[in-house]
C-alpha positions as CSV (number, residue, x, y, z in Angstrom):
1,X,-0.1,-29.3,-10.8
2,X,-1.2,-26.2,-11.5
3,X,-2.9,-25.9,-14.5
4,X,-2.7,-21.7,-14.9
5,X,1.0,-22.2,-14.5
6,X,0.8,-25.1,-17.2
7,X,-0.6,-22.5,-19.4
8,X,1.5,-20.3,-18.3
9,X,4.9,-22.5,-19.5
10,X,2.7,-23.4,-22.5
11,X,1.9,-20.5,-24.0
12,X,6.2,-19.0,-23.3
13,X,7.1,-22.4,-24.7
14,X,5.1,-21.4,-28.3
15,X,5.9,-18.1,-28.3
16,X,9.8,-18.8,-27.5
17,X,9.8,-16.2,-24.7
18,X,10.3,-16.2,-20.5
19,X,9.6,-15.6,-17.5
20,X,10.9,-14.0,-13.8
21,X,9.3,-13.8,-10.6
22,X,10.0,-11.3,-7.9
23,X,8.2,-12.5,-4.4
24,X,7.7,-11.1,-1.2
25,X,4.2,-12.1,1.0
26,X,4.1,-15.7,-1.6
27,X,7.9,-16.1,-0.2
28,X,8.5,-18.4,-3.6
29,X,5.4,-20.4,-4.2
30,X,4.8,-18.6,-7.5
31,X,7.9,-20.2,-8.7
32,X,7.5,-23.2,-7.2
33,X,4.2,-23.5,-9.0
34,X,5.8,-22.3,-12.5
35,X,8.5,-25.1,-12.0
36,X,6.4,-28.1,-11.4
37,X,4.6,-27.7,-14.9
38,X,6.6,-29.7,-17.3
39,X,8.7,-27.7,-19.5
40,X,9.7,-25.0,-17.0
41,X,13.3,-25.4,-17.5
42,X,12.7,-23.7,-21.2
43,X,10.6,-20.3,-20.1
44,X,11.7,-20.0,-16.6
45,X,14.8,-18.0,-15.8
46,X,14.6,-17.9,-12.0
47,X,13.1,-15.6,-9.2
48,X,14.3,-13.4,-6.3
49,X,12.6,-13.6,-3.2
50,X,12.8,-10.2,-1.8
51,X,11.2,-10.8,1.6
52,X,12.6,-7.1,3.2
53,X,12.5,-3.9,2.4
54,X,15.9,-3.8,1.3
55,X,16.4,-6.0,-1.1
56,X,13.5,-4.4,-2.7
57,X,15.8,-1.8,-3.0
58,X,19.2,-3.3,-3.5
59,X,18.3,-6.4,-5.7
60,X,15.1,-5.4,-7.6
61,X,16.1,-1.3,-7.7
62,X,12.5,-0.3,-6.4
63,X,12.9,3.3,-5.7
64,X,13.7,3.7,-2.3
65,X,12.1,7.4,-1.8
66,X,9.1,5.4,-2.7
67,X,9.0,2.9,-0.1
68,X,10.2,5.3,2.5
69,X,7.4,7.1,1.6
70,X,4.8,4.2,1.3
71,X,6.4,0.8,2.5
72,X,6.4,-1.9,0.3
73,X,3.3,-2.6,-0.2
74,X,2.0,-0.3,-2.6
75,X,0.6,-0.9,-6.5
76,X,4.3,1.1,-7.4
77,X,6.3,-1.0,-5.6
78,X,4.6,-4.1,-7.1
79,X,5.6,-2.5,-10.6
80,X,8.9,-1.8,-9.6
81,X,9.4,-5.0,-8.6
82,X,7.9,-6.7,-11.8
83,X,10.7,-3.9,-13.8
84,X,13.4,-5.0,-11.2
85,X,13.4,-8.5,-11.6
86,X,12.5,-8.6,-15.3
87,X,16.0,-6.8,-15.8
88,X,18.0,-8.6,-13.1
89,X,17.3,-12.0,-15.0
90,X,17.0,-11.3,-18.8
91,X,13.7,-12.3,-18.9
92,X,11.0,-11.1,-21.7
93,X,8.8,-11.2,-19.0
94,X,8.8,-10.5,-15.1
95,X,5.3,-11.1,-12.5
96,X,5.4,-9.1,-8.6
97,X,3.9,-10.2,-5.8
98,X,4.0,-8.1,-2.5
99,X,1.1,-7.4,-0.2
100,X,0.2,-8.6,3.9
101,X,-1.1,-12.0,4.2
102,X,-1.1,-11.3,7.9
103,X,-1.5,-11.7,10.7
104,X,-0.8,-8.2,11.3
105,X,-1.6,-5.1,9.4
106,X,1.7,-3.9,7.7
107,X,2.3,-0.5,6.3
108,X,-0.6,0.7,7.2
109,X,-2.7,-1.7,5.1
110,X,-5.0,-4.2,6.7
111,X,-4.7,-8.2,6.3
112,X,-5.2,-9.1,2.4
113,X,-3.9,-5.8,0.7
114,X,-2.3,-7.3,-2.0
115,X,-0.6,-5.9,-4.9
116,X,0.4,-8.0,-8.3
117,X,2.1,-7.1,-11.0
118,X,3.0,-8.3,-14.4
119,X,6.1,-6.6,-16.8
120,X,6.6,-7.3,-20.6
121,X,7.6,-6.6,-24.0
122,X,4.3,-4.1,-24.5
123,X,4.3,-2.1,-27.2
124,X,2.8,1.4,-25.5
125,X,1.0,4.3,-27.7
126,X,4.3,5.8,-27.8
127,X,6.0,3.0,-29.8
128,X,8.5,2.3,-26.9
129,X,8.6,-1.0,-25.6
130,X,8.0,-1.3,-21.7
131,X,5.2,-0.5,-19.4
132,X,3.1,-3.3,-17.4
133,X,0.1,-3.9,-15.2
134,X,-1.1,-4.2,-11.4
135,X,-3.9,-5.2,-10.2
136,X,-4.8,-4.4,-6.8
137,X,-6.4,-7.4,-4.3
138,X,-8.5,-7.7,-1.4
139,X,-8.1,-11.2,0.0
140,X,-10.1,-12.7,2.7
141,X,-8.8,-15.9,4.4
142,X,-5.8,-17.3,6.6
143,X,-2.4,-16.5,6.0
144,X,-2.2,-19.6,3.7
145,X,-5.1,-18.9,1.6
146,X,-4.4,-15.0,0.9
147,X,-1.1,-16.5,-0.4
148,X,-2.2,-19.3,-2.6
149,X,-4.6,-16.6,-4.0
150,X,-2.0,-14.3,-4.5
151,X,-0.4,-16.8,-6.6
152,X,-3.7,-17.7,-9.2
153,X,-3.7,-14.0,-9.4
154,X,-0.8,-13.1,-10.8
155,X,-0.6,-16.2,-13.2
156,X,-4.0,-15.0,-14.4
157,X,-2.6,-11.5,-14.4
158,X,0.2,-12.5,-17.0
159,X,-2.2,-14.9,-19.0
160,X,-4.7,-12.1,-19.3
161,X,-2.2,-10.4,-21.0
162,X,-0.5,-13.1,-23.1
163,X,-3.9,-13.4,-24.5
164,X,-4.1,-9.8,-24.7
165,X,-1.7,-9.5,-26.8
166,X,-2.6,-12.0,-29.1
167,X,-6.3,-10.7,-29.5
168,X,-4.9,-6.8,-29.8
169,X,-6.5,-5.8,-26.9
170,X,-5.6,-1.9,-26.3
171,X,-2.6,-1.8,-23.2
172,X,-3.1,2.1,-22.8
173,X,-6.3,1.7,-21.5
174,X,-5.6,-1.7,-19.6
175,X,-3.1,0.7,-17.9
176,X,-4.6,3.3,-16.7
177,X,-7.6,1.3,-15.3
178,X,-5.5,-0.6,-13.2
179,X,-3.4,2.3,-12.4
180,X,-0.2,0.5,-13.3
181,X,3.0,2.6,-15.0
């Protein structure tokens, strides 16, 4: 088991919250690793693997003038898809994944571009609920390694900010360091 998705489920479970999953390069393993922590069934709402470009589009309503204009992998996408998915499912909150675990260079970005992303109930400066975080990646490894790394990262991504927001920590300037919307 994975014990970041344990904590993951834990931490949900206590505050009476959950969780969706858009995929693309980890092609479901984030929710597999999210479902094989006991308790699953009460955080986890499902996920939509969104392996091509178009259900990027279609399913998770990532702006499609965007990934004409950059291809799907790209730190906007991965917030789109975070949004997208988050909506789609009722869920509180919603984690991206999307990036090249290779062998091949996609979209113009080399092996190990990878692109996480977490959406939630944030309260921004404005008041408005919304807003979320990506962090950009630069894996080395095979094609299964870059993906089981891609995994741990976005569960840490969403515990980083589960414990964010317990502590306070400011989201504005999370934000903008990590260039997410």
């Amino acid at each position: 088991m994975n014990p970041l998705a344990t904590e993951v489920v834990r931490l949900l479970t206590v505050r009476g919250e959950t969780l969706a999953v858009a995929e693309s390069l980890t092609g479901g393993l984030v929710a597999a690793e999210i479902t094989a922590a006991p308790g699953a069934s009460k955080v986890f709402r499902g996920s939509v693997t969104a392996y091509a470009t178009d259900l990027k589009r279609d399913v998770l309503r990532v702006d499609g003038t965007l990934l004409a204009a950059r291809g799907a992998v790209d730190p906007q996408v991965a917030a789109q898809m975070a949004v997208g998915v988050r909506k789609a499912l009722g869920a509180d909150w919603g984690l991206a994944t999307t990036g090249v675990a290779g062998p091949e260079p996609q979209d113009g970005q080399p092996v190990g571009t990878v692109f996480v992303a977490v959406d939630g109930p944030f309260e921004e400066v404005s008041g408005e609920l919304g807003g979320g975080k990506v962090a950009a990646l630069r894996l080395n490894g095979d094609r299964a390694e870059i993906r089981m790394e891609s995994v741990r990262s976005v569960l840490a991504l969403l515990l980083q900010e589960l414990a964010g927001e317990q502590t306070g920590n400011e989201r504005a300037q999370d934000t903008e360091q990590n260039g997410g919307t």
